[in-house]
Backbone as a ProteinNet text record, in pm:
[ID]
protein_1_A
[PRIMARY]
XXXXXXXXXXXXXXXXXXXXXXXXXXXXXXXXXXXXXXXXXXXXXXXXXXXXXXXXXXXXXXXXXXXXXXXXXXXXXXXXXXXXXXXXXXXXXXXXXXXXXXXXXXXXXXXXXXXXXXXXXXXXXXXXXXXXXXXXXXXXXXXXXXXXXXXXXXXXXXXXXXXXXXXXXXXXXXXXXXXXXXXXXXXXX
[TERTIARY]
82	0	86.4	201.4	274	333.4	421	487.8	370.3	259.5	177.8	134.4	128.4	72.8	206.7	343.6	473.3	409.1	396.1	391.6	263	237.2	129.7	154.2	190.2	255.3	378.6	429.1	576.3	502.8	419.9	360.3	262.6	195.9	157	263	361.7	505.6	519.4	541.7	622.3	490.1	366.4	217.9	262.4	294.2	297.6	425.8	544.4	656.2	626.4	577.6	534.1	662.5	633.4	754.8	876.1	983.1	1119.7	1168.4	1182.4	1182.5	1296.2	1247.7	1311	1457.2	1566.3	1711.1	1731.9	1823.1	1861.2	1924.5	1879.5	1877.3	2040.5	2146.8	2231.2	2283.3	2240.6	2310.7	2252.2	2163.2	2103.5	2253.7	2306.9	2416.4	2553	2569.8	2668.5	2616.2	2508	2426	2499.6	2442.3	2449.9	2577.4	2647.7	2798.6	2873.3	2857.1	2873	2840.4	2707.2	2605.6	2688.9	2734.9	2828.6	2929.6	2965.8	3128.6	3240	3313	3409.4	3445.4	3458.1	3495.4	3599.4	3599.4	3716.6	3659.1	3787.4	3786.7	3834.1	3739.5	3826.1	3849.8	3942.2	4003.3	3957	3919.4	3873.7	3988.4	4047.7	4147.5	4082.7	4166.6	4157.2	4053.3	3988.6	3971.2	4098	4099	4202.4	4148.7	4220.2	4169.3	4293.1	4276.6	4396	4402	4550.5	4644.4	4652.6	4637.6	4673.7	4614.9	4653.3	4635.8	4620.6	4733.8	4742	4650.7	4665.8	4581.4	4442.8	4370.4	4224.8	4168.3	4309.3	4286	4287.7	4385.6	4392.2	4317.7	4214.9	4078.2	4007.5	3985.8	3865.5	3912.1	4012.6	3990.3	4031	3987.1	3924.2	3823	3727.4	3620.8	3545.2	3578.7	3590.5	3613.8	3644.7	3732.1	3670.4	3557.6	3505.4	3374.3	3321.9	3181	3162.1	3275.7	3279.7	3285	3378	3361	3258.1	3163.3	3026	2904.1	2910.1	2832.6	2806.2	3000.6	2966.1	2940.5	2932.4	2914.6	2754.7	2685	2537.8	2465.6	2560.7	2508.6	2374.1	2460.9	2383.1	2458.6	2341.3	2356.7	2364.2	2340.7	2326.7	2243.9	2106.8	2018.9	1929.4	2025.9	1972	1912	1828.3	1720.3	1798.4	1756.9	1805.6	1632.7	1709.1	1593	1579.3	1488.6	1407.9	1379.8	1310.1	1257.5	1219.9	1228	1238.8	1136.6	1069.8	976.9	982.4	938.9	1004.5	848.9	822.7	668.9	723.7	600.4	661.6	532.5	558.3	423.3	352.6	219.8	116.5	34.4	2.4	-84.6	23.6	-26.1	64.5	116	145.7	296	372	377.5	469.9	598.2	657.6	788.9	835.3	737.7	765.6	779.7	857.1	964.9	906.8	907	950.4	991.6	1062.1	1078	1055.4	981.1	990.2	1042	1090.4	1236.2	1135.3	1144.7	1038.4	1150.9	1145.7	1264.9	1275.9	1341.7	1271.2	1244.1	1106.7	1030.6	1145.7	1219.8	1291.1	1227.4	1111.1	1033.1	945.4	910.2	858.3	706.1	608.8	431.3	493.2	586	536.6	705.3	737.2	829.5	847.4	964.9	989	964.2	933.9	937.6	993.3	1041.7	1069.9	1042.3	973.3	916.3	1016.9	1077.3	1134.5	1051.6	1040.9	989.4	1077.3	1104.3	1080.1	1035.7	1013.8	934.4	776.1	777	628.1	568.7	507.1	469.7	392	376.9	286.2	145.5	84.2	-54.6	-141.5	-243.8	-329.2	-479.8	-490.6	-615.1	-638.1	-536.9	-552.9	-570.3	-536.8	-513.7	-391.8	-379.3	-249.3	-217.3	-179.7	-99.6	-152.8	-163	-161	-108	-58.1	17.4	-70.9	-115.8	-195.4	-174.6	-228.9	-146.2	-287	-270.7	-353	-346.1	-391	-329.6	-485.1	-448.5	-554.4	-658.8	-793.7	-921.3	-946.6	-898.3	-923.5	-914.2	-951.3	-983.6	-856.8	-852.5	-714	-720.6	-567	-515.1	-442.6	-502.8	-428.6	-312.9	-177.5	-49.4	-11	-14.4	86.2	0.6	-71.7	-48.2	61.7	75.9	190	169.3	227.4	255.3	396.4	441.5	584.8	563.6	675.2	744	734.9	767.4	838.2	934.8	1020	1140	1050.1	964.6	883.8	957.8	1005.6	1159.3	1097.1	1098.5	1031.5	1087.8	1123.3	1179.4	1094.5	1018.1	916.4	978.8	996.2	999.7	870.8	827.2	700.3	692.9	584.1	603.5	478	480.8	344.7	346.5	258.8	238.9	341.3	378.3	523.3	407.8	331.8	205	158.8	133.1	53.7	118.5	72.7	71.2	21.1	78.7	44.4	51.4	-23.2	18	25.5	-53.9	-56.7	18.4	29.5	74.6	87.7	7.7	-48.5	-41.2	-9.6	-11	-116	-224.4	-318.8	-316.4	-342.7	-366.1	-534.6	-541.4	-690.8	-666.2	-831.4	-906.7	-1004	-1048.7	-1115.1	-1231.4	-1282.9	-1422.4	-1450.2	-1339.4	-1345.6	-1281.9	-1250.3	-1213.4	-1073.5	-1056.5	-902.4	-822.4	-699.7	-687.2	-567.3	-520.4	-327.2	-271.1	-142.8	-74.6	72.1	50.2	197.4	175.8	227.2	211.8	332	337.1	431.2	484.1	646.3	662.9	708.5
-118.8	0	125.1	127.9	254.2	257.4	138	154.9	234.2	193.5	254.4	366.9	455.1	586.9	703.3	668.4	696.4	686.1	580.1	623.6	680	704.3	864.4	948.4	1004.2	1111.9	1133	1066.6	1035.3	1095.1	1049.6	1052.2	1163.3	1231	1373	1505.5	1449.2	1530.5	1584.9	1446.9	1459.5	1516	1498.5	1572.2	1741	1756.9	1911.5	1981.8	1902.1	1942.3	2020.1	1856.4	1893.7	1849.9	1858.5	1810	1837.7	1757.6	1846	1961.2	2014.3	2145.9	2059.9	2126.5	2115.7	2173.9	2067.5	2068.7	2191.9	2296.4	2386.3	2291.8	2407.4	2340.7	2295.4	2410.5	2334.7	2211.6	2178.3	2016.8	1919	1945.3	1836.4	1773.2	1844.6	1857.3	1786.6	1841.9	1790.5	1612.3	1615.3	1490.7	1410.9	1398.1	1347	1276.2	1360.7	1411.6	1285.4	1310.5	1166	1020.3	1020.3	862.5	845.1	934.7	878.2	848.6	941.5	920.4	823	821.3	676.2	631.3	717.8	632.2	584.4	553.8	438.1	314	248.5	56	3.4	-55.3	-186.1	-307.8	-350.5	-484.9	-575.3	-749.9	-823.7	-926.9	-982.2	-1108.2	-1231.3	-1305.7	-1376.6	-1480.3	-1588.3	-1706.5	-1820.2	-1832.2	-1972.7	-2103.9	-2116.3	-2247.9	-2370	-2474.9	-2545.5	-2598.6	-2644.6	-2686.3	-2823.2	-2877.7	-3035.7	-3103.2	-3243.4	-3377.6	-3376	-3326	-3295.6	-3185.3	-3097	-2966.6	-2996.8	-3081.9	-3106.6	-3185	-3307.4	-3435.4	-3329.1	-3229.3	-3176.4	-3129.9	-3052.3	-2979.3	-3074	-3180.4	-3288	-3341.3	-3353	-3381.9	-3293.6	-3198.7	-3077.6	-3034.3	-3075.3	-3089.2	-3212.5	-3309.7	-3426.8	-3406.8	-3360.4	-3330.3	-3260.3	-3124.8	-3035.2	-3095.4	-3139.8	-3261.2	-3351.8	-3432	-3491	-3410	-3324.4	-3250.6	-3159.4	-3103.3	-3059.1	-3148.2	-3293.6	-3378.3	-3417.6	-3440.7	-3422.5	-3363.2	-3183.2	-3114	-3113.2	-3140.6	-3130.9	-3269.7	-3352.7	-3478.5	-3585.3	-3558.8	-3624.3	-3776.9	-3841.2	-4005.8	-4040.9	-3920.1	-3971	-3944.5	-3974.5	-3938.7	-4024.9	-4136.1	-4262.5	-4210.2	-4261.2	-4226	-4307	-4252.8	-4313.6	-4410.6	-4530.7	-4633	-4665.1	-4657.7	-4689.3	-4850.7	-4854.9	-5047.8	-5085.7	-5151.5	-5270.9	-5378.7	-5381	-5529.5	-5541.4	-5711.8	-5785.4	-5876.9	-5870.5	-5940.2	-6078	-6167.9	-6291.7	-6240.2	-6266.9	-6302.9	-6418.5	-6437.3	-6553.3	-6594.6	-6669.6	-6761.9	-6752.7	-6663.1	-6663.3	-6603.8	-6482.9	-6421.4	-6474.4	-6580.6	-6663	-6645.4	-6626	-6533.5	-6472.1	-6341	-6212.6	-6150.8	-6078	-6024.6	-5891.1	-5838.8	-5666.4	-5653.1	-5500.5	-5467.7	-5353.2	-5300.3	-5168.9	-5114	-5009.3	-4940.1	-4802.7	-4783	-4641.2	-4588.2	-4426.1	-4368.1	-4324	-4285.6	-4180.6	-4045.7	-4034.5	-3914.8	-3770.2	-3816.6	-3697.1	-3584.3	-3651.8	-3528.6	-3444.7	-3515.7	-3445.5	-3501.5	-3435.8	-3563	-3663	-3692.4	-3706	-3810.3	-3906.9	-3998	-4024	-4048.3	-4099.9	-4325.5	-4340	-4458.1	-4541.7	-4624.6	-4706.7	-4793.5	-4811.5	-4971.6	-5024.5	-5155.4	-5220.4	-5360.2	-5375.7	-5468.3	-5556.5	-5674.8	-5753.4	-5889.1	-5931.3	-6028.5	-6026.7	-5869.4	-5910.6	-5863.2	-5942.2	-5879.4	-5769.1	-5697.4	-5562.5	-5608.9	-5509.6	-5593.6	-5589.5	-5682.2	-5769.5	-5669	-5660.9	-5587.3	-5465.7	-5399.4	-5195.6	-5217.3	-5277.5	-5282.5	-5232	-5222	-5170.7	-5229.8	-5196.5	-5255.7	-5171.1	-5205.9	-5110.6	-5194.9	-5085.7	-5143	-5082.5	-5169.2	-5158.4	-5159.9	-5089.4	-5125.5	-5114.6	-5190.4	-5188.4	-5188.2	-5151.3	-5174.7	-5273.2	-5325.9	-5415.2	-5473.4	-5431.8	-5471.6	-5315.1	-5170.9	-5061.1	-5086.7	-4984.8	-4963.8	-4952.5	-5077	-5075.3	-4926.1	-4908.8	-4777.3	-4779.5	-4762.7	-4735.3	-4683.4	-4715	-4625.6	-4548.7	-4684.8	-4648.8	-4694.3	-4664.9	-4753.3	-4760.9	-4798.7	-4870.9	-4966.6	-4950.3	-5089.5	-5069	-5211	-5260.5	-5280.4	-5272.7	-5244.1	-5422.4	-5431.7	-5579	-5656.2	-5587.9	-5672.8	-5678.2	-5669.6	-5717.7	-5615.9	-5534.2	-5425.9	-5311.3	-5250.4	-5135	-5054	-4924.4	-4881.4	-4765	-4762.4	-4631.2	-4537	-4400.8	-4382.8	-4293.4	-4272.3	-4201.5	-4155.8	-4096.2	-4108.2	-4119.8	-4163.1	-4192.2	-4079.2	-4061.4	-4037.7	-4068	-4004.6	-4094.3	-4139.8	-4086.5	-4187.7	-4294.6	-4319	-4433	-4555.8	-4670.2	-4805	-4870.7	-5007	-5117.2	-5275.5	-5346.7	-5497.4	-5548.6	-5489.4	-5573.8	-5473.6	-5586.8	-5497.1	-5562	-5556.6	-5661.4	-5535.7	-5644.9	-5604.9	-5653	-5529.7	-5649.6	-5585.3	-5677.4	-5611	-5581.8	-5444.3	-5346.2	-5369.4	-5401.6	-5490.1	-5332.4	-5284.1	-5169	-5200.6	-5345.6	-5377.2	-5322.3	-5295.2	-5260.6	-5373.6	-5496.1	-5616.6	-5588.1	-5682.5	-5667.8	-5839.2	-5854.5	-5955.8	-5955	-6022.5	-6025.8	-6060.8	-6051.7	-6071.8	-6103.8	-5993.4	-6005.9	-5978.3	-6064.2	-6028	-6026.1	-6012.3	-6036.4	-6172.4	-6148	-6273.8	-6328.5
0	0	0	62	128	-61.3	-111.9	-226.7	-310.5	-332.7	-446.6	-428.7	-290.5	-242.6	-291.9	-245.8	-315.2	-462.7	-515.5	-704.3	-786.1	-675.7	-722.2	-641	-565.1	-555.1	-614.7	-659.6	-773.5	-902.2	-926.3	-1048.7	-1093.5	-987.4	-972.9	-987.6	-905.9	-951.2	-1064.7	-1131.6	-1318.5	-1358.5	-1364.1	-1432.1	-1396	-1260.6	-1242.9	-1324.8	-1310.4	-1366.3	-1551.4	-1580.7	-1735.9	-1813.8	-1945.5	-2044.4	-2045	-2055.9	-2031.4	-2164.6	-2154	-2261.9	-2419.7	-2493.4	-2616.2	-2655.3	-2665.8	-2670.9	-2772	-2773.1	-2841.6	-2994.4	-3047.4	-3210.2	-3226.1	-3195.1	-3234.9	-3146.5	-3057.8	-2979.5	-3087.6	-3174.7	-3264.5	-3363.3	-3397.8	-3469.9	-3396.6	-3291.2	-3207.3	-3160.1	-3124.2	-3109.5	-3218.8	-3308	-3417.9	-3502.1	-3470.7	-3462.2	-3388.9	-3235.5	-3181.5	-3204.9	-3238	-3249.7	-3393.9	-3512	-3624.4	-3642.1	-3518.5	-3562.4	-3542.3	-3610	-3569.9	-3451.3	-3369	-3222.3	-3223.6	-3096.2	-3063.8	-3072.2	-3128.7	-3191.2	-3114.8	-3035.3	-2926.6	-2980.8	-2996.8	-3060.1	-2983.7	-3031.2	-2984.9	-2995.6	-2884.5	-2881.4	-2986.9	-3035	-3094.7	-3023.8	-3098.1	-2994.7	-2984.8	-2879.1	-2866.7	-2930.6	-3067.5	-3096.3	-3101.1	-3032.4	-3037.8	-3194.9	-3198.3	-3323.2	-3292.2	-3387.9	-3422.2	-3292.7	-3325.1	-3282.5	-3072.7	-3060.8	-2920.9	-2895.2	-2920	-2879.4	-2871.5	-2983.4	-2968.8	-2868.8	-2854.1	-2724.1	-2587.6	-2573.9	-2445.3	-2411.1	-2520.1	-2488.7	-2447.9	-2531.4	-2507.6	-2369.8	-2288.5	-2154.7	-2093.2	-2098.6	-2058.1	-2005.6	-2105.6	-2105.2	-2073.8	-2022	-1972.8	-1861.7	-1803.5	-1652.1	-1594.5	-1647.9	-1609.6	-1600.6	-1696.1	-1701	-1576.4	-1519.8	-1431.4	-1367.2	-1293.9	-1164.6	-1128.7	-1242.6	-1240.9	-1175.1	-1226	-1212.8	-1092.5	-1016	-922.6	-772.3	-850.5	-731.7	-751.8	-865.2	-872.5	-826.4	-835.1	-775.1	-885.8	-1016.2	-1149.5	-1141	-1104.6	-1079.6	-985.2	-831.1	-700.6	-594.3	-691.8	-639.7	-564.1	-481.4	-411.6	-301.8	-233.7	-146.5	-3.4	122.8	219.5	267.2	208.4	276.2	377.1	452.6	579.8	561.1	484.6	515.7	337.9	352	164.6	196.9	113.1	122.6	-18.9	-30.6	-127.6	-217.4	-320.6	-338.5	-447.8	-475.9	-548.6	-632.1	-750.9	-855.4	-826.2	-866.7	-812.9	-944.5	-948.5	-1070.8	-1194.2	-1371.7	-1422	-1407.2	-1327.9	-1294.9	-1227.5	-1196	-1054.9	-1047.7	-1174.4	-1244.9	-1228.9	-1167.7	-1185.2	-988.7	-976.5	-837	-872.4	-708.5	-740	-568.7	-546	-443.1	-430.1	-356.7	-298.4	-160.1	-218.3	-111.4	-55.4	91.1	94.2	177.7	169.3	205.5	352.5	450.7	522.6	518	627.1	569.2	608.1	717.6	762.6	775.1	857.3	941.9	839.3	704.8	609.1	596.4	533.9	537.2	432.6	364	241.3	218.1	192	207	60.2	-23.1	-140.3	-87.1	-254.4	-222.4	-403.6	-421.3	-550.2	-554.5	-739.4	-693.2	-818.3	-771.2	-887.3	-942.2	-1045.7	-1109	-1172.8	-1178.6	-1267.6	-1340.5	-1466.6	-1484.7	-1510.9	-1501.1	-1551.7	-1666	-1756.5	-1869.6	-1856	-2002.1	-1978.5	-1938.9	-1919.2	-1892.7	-1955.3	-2006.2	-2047.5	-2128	-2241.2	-2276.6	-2256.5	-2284.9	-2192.7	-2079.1	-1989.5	-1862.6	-1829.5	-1641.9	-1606.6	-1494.1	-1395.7	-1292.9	-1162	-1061.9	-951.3	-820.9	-781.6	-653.4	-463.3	-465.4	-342.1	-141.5	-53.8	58	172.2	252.7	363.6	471.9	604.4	729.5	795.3	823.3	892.2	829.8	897.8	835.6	747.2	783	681	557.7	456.2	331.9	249.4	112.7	60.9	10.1	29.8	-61.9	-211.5	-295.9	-425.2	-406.9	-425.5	-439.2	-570	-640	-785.5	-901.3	-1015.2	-1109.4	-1205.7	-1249.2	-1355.4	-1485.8	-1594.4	-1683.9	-1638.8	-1717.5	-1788.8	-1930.6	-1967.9	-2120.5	-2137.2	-2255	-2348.9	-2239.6	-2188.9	-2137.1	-1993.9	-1960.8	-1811.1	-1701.9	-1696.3	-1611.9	-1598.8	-1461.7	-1469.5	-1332.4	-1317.2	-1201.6	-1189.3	-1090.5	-1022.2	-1011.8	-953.1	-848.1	-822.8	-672.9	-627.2	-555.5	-463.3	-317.6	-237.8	-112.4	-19.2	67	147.9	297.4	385.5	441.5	553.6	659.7	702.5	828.9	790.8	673.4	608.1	629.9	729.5	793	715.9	689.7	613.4	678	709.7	709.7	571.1	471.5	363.2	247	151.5	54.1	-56.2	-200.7	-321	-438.8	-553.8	-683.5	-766.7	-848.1	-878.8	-1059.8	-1150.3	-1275.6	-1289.6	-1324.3	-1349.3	-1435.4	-1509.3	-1655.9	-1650.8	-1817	-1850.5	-1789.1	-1782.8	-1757.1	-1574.3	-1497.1	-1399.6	-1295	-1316.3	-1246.6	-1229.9	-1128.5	-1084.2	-983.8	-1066.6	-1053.2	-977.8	-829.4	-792.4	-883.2	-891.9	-950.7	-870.2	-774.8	-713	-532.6	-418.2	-284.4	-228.9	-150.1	-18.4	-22.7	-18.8	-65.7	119.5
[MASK]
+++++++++++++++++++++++++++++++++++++++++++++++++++++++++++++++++++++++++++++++++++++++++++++++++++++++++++++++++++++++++++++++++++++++++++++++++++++++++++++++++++++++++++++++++++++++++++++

């Protein structure tokens, strides 16, 4: 409020002031004079370009050297989660094949916890269907976590995140059919 009361009275100012008066004819000339004239030429250094065989290798690990030590002050490829607890599921009927594990992180005092699910072995799923990964604590109401497919090679790496409060005894993989049905696929192994 205070900034915008300042820019009208700022602005009532310049209204009372009025236009700034019209430059004497001859500065037009002198003006002009300047914005054409040659000036001073500041020279621009060459670029450094290396010579031959060596010179190009030395750049290239150079630049190699700088790539890595960037990477890892930004921490590109180490972005592992500190796991709290891992549970481990087996596939059931025809997936009997098929493994996954999920890693959940800690919340570190946050609502909201990272978690990864790894898959593998299981084919994509079945008729436009997909995958969902389910969790329950007791006799309460299952919770949907994740859905998911897998690709061709059955391999699939999540990552997501839950609730850090959210309690589970159970914890099942079931494949969702369009018709609305839903079948396990994968439990607690």
């Amino acid at each position: 409020m205070s900034d915008e009361r300042h820019i009208s009275e700022i602005e009532d100012l310049l209204r009372e002031v009025g236009a700034p008066p019209t430059p004497p004819e001859h500065l037009h000339a002198v003006a002009r004079e300047a914005a054409l004239s040659g000036g001073e030429v500041i020279a621009l250094a060459p670029r450094v370009r290396p010579r031959g065989r060596v010179g190009r290798l030395a750049l290239a690990a150079a630049v190699l050297t700088a790539s890595a030590a960037a990477a890892l002050v930004i921490g590109v490829g180490g972005n592992a989660i500190q796991i709290q607890r891992t549970i481990h599921m087996q596939g059931v009927g025809s997936a009997s094949a098929a493994t996954a594990q999920v890693d959940f992180a800690s919340s570190g005092g946050h609502p909201v916890r990272e978690m990864v699910l790894h898959v593998d072995g299981l084919p994509p799923a079945p008729n436009n269907g997909y995958y969902e990964l389910w969790m329950q604590h007791g006799n309460g109401d299952p919770i949907g976590l994740l859905a998911f497919d897998t690709p061709q090679s059955g391999h699939v790496v999540i990552h997501s995140s839950m609730p850090s409060g959210l309690s589970w005894t159970k914890c099942w993989v079931t494949v969702e059919r369009p018709n609305g049905t839903d079948v396990p696929v994968m439990q607690l192994a």
